[in-house]
VOMIFI-329938 format. One record per residue (C-alpha): residue number from 1; residue in one letter; z, y, x. Coordinates in pm, whole numbers, plus 50000, padded with zeros to 5 digits. Each point is the difference from the previous one (the first is absolute). Layout:
<rec NUM, 'A', <Z, Y, X>>
...
END
This chain:
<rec 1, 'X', <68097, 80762, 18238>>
<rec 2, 'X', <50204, 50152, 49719>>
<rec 3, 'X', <50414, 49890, 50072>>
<rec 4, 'X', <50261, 50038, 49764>>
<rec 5, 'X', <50195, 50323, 50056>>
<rec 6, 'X', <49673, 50195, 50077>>
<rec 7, 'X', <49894, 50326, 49833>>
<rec 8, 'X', <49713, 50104, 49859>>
<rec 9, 'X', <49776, 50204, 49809>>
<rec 10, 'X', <49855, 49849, 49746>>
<rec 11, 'X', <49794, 50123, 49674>>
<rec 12, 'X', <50052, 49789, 49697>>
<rec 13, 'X', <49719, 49923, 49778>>
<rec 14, 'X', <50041, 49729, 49741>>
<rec 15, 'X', <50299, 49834, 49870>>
<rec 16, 'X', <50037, 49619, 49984>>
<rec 17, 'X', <50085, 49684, 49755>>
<rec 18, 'X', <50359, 50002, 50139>>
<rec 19, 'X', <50052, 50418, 49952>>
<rec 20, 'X', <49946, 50088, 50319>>
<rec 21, 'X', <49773, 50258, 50151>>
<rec 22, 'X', <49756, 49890, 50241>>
<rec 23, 'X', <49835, 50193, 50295>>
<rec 24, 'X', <49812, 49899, 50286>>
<rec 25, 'X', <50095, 50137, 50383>>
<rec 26, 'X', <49727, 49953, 50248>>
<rec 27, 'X', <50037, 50033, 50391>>
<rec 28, 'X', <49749, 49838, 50236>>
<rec 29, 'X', <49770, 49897, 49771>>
<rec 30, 'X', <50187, 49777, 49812>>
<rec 31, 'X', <50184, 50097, 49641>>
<rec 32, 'X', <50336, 49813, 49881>>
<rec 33, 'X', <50100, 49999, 49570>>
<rec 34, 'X', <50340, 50216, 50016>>
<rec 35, 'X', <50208, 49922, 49672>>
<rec 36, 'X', <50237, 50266, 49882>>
<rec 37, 'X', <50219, 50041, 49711>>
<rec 38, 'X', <50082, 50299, 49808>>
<rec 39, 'X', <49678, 50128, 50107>>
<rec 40, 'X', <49713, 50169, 49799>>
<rec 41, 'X', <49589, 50027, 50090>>
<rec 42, 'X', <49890, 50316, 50173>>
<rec 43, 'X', <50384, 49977, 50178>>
<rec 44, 'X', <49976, 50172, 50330>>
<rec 45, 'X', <50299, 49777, 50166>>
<rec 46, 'X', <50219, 49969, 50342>>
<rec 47, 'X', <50124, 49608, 49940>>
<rec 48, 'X', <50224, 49781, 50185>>
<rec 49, 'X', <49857, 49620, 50050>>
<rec 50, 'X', <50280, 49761, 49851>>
<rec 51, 'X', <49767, 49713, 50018>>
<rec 52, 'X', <49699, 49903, 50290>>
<rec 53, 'X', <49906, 49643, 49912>>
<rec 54, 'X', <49707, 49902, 49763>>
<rec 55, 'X', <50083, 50267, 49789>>
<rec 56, 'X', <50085, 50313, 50104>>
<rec 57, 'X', <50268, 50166, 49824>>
<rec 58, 'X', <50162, 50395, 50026>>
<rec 59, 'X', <50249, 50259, 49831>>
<rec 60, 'X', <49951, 50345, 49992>>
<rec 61, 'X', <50162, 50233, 50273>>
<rec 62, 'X', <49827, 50305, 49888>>
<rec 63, 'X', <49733, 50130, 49700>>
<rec 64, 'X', <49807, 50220, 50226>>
<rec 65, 'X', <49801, 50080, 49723>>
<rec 66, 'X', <50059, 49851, 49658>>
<rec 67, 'X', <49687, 49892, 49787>>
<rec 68, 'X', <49873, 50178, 49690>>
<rec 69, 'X', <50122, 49722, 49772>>
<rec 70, 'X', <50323, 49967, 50135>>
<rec 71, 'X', <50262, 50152, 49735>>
<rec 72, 'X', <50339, 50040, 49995>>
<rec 73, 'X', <50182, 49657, 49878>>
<rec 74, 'X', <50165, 50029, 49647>>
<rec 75, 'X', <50312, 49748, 50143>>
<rec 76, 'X', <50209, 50093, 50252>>
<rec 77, 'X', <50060, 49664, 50121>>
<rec 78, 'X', <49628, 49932, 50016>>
<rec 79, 'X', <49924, 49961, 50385>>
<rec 80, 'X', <50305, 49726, 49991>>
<rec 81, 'X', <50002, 49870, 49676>>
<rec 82, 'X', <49733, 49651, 49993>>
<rec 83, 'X', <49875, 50043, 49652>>
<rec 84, 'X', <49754, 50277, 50035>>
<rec 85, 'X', <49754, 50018, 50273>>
<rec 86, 'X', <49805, 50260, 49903>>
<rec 87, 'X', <50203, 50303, 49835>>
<rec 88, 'X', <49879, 50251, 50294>>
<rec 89, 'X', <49627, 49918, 49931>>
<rec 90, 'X', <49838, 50228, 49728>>
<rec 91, 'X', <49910, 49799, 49675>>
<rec 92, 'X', <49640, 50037, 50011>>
<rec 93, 'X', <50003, 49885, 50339>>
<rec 94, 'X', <50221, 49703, 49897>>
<rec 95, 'X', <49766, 49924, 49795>>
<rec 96, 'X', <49703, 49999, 50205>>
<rec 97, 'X', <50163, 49773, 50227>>
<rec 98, 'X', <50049, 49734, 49774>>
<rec 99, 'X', <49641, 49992, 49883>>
<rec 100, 'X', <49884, 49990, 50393>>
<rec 101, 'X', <50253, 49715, 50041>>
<rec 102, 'X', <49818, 49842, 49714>>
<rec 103, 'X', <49670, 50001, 50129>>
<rec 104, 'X', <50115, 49930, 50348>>
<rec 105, 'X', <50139, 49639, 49895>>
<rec 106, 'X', <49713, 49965, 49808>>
<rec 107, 'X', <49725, 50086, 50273>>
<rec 108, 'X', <50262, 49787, 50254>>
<rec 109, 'X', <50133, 49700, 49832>>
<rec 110, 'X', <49764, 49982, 49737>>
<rec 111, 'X', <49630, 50058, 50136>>
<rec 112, 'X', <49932, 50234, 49752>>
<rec 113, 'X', <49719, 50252, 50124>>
<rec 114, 'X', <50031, 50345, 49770>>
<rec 115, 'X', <50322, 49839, 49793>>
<rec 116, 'X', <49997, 50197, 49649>>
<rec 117, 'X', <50321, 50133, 49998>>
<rec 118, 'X', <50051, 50261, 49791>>
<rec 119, 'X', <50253, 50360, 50001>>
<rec 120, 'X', <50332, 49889, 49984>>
<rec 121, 'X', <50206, 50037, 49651>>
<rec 122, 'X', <50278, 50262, 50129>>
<rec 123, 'X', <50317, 50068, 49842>>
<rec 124, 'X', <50042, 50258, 49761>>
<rec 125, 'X', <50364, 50043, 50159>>
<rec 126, 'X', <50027, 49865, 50343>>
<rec 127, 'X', <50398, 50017, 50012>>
<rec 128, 'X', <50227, 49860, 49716>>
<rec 129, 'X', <49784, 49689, 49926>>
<rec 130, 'X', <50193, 49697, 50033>>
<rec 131, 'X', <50172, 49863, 49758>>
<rec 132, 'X', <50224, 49734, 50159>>
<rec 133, 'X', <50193, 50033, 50287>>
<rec 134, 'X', <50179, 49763, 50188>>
<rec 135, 'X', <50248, 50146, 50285>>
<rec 136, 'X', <50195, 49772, 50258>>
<rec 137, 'X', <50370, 50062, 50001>>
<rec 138, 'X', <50210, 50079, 50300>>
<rec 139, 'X', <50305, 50174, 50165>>
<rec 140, 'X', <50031, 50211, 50277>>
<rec 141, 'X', <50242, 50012, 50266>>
<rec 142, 'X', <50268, 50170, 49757>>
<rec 143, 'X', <49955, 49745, 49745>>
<rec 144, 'X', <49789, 50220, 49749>>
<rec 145, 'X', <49777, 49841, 49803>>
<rec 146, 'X', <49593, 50118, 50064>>
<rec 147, 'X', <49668, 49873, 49878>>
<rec 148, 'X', <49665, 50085, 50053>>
<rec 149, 'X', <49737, 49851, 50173>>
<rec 150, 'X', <49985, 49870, 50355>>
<rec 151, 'X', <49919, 50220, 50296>>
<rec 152, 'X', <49638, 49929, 50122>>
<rec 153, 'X', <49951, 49690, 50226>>
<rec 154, 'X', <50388, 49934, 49958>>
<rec 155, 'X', <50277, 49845, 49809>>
<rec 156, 'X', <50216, 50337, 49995>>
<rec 157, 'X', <50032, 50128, 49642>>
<rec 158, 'X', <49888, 50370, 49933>>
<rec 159, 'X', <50227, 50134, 49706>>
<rec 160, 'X', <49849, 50142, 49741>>
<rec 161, 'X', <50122, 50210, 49651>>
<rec 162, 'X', <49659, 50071, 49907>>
<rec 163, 'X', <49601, 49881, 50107>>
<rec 164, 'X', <49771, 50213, 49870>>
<rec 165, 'X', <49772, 49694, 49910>>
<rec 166, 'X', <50197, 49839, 49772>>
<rec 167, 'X', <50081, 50197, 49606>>
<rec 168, 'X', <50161, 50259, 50064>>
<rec 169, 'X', <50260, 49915, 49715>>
<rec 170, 'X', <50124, 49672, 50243>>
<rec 171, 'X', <50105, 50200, 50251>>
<rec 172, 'X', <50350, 50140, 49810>>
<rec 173, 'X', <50037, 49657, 49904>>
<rec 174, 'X', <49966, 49837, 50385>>
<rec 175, 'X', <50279, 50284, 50126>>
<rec 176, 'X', <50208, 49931, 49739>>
<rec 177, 'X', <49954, 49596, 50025>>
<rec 178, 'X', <50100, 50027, 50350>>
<rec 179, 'X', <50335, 50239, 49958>>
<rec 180, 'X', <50107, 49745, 49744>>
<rec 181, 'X', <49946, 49680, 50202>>
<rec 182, 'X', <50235, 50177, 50235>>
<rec 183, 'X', <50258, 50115, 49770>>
<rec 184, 'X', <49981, 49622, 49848>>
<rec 185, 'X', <50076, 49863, 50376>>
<rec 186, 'X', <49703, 49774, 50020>>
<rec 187, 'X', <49909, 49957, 50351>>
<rec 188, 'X', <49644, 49989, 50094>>
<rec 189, 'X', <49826, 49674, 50125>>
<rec 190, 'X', <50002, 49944, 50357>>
<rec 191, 'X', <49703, 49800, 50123>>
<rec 192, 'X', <50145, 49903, 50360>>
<rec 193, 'X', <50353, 49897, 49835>>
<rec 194, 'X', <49864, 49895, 49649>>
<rec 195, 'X', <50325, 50148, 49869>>
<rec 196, 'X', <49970, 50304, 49731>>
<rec 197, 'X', <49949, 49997, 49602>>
<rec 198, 'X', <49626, 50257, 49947>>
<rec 199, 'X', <49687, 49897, 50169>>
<rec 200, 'X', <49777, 50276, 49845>>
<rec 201, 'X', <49959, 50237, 49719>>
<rec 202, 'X', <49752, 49963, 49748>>
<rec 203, 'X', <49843, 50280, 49760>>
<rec 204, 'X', <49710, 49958, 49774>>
<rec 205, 'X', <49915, 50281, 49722>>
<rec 206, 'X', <49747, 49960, 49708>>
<rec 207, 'X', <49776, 50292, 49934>>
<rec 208, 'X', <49956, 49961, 49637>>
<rec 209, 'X', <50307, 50081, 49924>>
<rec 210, 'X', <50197, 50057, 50324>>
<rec 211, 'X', <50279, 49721, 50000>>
<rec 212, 'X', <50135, 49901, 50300>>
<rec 213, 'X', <50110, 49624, 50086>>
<rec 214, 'X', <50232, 49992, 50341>>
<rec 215, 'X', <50096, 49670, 50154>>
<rec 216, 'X', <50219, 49881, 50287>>
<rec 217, 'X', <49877, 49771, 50237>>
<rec 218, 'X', <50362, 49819, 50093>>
<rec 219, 'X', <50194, 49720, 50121>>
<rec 220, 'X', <50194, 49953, 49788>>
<rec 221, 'X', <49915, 50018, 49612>>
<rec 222, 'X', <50396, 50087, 49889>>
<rec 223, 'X', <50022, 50340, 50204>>
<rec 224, 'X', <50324, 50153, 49929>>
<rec 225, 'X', <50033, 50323, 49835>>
<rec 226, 'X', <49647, 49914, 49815>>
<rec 227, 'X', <50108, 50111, 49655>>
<rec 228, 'X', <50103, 50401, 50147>>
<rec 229, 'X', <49701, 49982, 50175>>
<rec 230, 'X', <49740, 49943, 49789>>
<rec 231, 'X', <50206, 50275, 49682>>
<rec 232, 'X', <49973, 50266, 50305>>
<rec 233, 'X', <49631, 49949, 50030>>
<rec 234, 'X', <49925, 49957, 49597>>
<rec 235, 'X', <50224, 50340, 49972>>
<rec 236, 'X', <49866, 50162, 50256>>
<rec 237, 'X', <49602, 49893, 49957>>
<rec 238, 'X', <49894, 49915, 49625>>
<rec 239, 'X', <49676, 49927, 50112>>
<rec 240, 'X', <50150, 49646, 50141>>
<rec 241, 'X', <49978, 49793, 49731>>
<rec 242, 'X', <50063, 49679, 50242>>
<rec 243, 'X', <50205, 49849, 50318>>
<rec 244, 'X', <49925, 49694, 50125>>
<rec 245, 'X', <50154, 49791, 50300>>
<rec 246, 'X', <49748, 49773, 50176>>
<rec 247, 'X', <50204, 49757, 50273>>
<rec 248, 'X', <49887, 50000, 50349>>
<rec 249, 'X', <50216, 49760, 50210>>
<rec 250, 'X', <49767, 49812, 50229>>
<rec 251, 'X', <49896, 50157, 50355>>
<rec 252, 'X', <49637, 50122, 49936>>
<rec 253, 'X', <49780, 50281, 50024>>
<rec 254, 'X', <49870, 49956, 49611>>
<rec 255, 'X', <50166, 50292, 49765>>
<rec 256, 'X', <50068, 49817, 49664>>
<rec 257, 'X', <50157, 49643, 49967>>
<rec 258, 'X', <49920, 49784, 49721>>
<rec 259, 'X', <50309, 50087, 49767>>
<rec 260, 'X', <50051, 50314, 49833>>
<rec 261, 'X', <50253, 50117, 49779>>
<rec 262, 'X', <49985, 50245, 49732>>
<rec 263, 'X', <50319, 50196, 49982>>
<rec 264, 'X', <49887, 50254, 49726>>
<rec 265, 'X', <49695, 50091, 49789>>
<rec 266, 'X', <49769, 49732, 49937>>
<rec 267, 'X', <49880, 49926, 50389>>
<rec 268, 'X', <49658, 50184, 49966>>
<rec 269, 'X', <49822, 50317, 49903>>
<rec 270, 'X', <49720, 50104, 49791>>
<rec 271, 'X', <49650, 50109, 50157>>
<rec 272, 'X', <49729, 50133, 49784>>
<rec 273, 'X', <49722, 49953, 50280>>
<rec 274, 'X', <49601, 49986, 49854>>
<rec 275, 'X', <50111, 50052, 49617>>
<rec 276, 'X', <50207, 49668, 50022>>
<rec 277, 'X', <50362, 49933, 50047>>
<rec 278, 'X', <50138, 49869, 50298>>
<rec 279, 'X', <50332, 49796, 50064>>
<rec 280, 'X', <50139, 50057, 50387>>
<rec 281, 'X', <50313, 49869, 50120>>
<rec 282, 'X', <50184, 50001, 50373>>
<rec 283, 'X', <49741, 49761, 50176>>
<rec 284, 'X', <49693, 50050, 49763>>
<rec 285, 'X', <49639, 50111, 50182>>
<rec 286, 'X', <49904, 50317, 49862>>
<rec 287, 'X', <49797, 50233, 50245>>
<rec 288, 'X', <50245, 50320, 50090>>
<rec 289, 'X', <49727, 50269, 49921>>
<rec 290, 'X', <49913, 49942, 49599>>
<rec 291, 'X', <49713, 50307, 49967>>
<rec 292, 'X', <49812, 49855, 50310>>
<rec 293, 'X', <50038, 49617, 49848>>
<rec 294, 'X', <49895, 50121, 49672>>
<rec 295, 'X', <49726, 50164, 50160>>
<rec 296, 'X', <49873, 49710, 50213>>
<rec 297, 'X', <49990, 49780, 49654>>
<rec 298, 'X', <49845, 50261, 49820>>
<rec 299, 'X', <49726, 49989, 50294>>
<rec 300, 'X', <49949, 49654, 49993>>
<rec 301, 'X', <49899, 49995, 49645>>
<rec 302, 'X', <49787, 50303, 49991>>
<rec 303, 'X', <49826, 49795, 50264>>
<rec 304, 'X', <50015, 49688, 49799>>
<rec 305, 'X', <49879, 50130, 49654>>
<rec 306, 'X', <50156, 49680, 49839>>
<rec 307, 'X', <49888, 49882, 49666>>
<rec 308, 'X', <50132, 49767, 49777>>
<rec 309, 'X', <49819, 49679, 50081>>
<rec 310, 'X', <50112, 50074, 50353>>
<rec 311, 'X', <50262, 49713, 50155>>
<rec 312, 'X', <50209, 50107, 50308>>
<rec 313, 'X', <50245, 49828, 50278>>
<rec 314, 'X', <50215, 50174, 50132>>
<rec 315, 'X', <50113, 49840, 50295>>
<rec 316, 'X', <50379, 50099, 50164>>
<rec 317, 'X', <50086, 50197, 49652>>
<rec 318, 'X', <50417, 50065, 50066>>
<rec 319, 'X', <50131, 50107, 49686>>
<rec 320, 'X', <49663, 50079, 49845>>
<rec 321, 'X', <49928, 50367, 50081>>
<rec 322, 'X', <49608, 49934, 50067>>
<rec 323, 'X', <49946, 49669, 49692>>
<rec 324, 'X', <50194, 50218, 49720>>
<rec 325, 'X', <49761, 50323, 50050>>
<rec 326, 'X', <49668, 49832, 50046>>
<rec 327, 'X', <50141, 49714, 49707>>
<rec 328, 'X', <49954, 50303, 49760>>
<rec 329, 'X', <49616, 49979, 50057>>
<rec 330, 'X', <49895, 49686, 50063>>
<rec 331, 'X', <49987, 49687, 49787>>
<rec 332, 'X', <50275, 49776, 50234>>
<rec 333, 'X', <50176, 50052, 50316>>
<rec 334, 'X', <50111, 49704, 50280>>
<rec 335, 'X', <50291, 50136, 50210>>
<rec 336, 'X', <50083, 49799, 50279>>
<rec 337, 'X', <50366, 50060, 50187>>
<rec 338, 'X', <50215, 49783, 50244>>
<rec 339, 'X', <50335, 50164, 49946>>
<rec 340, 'X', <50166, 49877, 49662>>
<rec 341, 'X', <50206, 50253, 49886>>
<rec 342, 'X', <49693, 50255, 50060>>
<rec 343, 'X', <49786, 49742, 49758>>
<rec 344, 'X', <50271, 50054, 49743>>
<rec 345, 'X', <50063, 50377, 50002>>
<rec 346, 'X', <49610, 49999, 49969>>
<rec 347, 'X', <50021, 49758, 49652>>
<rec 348, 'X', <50278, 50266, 49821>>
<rec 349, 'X', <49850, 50309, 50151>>
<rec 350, 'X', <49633, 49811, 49792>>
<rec 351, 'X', <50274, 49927, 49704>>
<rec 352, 'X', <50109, 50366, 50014>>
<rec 353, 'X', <49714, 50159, 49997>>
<rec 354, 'X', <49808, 49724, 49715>>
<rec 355, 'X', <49773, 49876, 50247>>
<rec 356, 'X', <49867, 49657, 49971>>
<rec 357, 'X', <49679, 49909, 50135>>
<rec 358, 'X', <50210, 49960, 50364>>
<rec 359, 'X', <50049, 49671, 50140>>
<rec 360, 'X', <50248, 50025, 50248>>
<rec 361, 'X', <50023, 49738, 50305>>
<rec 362, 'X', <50265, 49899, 50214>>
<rec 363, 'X', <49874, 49905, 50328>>
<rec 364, 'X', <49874, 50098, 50318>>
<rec 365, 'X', <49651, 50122, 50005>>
<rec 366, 'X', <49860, 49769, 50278>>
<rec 367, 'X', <50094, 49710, 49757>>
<rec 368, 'X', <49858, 50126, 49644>>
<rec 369, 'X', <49719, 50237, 50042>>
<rec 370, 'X', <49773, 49709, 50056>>
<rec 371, 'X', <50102, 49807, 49685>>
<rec 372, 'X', <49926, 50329, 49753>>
<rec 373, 'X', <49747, 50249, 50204>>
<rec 374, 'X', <49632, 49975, 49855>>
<rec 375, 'X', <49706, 50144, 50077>>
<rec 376, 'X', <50016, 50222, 49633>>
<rec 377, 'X', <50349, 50159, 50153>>
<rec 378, 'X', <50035, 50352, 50099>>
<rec 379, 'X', <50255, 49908, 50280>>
<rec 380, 'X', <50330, 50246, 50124>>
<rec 381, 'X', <50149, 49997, 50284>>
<rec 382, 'X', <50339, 50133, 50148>>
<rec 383, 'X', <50118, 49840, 50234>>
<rec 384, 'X', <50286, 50113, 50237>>
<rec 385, 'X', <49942, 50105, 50405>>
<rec 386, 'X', <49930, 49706, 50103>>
<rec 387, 'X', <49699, 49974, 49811>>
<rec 388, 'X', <49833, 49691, 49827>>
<rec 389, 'X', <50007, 49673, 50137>>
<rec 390, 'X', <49691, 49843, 50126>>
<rec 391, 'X', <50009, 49746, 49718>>
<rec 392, 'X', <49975, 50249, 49764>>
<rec 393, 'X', <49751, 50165, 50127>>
<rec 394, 'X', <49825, 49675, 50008>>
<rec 395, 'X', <50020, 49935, 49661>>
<rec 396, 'X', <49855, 50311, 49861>>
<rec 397, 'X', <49721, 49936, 50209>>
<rec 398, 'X', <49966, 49679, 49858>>
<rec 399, 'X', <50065, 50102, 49639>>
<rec 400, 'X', <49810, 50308, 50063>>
<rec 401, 'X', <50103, 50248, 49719>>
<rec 402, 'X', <49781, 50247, 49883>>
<rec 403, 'X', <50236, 50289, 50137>>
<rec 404, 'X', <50308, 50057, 50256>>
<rec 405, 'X', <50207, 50295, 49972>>
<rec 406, 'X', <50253, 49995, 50312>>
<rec 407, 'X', <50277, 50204, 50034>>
<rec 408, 'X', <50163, 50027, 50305>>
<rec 409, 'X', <50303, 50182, 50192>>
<rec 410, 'X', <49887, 49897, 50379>>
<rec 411, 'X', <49685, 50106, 50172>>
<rec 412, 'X', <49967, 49759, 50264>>
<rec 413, 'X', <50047, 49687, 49726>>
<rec 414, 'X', <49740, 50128, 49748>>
<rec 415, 'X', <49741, 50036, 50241>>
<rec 416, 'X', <50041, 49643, 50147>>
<rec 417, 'X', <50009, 49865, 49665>>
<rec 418, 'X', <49717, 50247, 49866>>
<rec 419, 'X', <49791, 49818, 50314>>
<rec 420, 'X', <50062, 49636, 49893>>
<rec 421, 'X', <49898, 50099, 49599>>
<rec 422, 'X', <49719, 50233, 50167>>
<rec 423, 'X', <49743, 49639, 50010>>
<rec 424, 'X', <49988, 50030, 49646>>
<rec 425, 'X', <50128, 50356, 49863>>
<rec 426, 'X', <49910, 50327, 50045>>
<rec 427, 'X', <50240, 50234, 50035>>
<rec 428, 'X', <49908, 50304, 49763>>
<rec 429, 'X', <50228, 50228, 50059>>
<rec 430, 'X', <50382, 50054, 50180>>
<rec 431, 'X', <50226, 50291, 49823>>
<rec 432, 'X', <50290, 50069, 50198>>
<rec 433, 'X', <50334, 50057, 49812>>
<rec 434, 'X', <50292, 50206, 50163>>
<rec 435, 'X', <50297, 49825, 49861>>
<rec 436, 'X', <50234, 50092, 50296>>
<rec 437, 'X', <49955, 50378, 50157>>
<rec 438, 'X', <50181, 50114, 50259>>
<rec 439, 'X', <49944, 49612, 50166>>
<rec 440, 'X', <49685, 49822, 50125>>
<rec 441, 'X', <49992, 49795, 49744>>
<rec 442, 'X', <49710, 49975, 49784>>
<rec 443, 'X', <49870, 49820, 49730>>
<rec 444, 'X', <49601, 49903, 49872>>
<rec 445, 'X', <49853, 49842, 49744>>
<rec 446, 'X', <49648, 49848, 50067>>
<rec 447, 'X', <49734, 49897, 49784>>
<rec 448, 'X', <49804, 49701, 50078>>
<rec 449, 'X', <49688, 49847, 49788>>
<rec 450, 'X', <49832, 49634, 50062>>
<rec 451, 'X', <49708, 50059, 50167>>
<rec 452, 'X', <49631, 49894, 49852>>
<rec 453, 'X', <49890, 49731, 50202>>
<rec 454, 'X', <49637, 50024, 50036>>
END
């Protein structure tokens, strides 16, 4: 039996869900799953076992022959730093992975012999992609002020002055935001003590044009010192056009409380995303990589060849990025959304851009879908990782609308709820979109039809 502190040999040959390589080690006829991070398929490894219960788990002692995709991370922090999984993995092979993750939850969860899941959409540029950023703030041991992102399978905070995922134009900013929170003697939240003014750093920056909005997740919502900090960062960075505080003071693991405070600017910036103009403030849903959103929208209507007579619901619609595109080309839209002030970013972003065939709901989706789905409907879905609820799916089975398109950031939920809609729907086709490289994240959208009953 496999113990923890035993090494191995072991060949890696497929990565996993979680971002971990997988190989299999057999002695006496019998082969045990060996998980291991950092690793890449074709690895030739020497690993340590850190973990000999259900699942199997290892690090790396020794490459004893690195794989043809393996390349040469472009962070340095990257084999301790939890936001990439994947930066040591070749891009082709990254994406490759993600479309055999795809089927695999479809073949396992779903039943789906022969899934149709198509090439993945791959980044033009796999680094420099994200648009927001949110860092936790920290101190060390000498009281200097970090942020970054957490160490993997930890709490302990990796400081960064630059990720080469994010714009490259934040990264000036999040050096210089942390110097000045120093020099401004703000201490940095302590989650053990609950004592300390800055909780996290936020950075968002619109593409079209490139305006920058930084907020301060804090305690306290009259920092000292606020007024010299934020005419160091307007003097220093012109493309920040607005600082926001948004107060923190309860003990939980969410980022954003419910208050936020705009200190300059007007709170927001601009986002031309699909030829219309988009409104984004501090706590706002926006997805972090704009080309690949743009492109998974500009899919789903190539797909849909709309026409004007068409009517569409768009079911968990935020602030409107999927209703305002396809609104343009079809004679009314229903957009259904729980969170209120997502419902009414959605109604001025419609106002902004002289949209009004849009009817925007406020609700969840479990309690309105069945009072305005019919069977003329081209249905949308987006729904977060959890997936739909079973009532949901229930009632589009019941209303049975003429077409489903599903997008989808987790695997293992679309292909249980794919199943359920599966009595009635065929699913046409499943394009994989990679929104997040470097990670094993991956999103689809899938095409579904109402089958002809016979």
């Amino acid at each position: 039996m496999i113990q923890q502190g035993d090494a191995l040999d072991l060949e890696i040959t497929t990565l996993t869900a979680g971002g971990e390589g997988l190989g299999h080690y057999r002695e006496g006829g019998e082969s045990r799953a060996i998980f291991v991070a950092d690793s890449v398929p074709g690895d030739q490894l020497r690993v340590r076992i850190t973990e000999a219960k259900k699942i199997v788990r290892g690090k790396i002692l020794e490459i004893v022959q690195p794989s043809a995709h393996r390349v040469r991370p472009p962070c340095i922090v990257a084999d301790k730093c939890g936001g990439c999984q994947w930066q040591a993995v070749a891009y082709a092979m990254q994406l490759a992975q993600k479309k055999q993750m795809l089927i695999d939850s479809l073949e396992r969860i779903g039943g789906f012999e022969h899934p149709p899941v198509a090439d993945v959409l791959g980044a033009n540029d796999p680094l420099h992609y994200r648009n927001k950023s949110t860092f936790p703030v920290g101190s060390n041991q000498q009281g200097n002020i970090m942020a970054g992102y957490y160490r993997k399978q930890s709490h302990d905070l990796i400081n960064l002055n630059q990720c080469p995922v994010q714009e490259t134009k934040l990264n000036p900013i999040l050096e210089r935001t942390k110097a000045l929170i120093q020099e401004m003697g703000w201490s940095a939240y302590n989650e053990k003590t609950q004592a300390g003014y800055i909780r996290h750093l936020g950075l968002r920056i619109g593409r079209r044009p490139d305006k920058v909005l930084l907020t301060l997740v804090t305690t306290e919502l009259n920092l000292p010192n606020l007024e010299k900090f934020c005419t160091a960062i307007h003097q220093q960075f012109r493309s920040v056009v607005s600082i926001c505080l948004n107060l923190n003071n309860q003990p939980t693991n969410a980022i954003f409380g419910p208050q936020t405070k705009v200190v300059t600017g007007k709170g927001f910036i601009q986002e031309q995303f699909c030829g219309l103009e988009f409104q984004i403030g501090p706590t706002t849903f926006f997805q972090v990589n704009t080309e690949q959103a743009e492109r998974m929208i500009y899919t789903l209507l190539e797909l849909a060849q709309f026409t004007k007579e068409d009517k569409v619901v768009d079911a968990y619609s935020g602030i409107g990025t999927l209703s305002l595109p396809i609104a343009q080309q079809v004679k009314k839209v229903i957009a259904i959304e729980s969170f209120a002030p997502s419902v009414q970013q959605a109604q001025l972003n419609a106002q902004n851009n002289r949209i009004a065939n849009v009817a925007f709901l406020a609700g969840t989706v479990e309690d309105q879908l069945g009072e305005v789905l019919q069977p003329e409907h081209t249905l949308v879905l987006d729904p977060p990782r959890k997936g739909c609820d079973p009532s949901v799916l229930d009632v589009i089975l019941k209303k049975q609308p003429q077409r489903v398109f599903y997008l989808s950031c987790n695997p293992s939920t679309l292909a249980r709820d794919l199943k359920h809609l599966s009595a009635q729907y065929e699913v046409k086709t499943v394009i994989p979109i990679d929104f997040f490289p470097q990670t094993y994240h991956v999103e689809a959208l899938s095409y579904l039809e109402r089958k002809v009953l016979s």
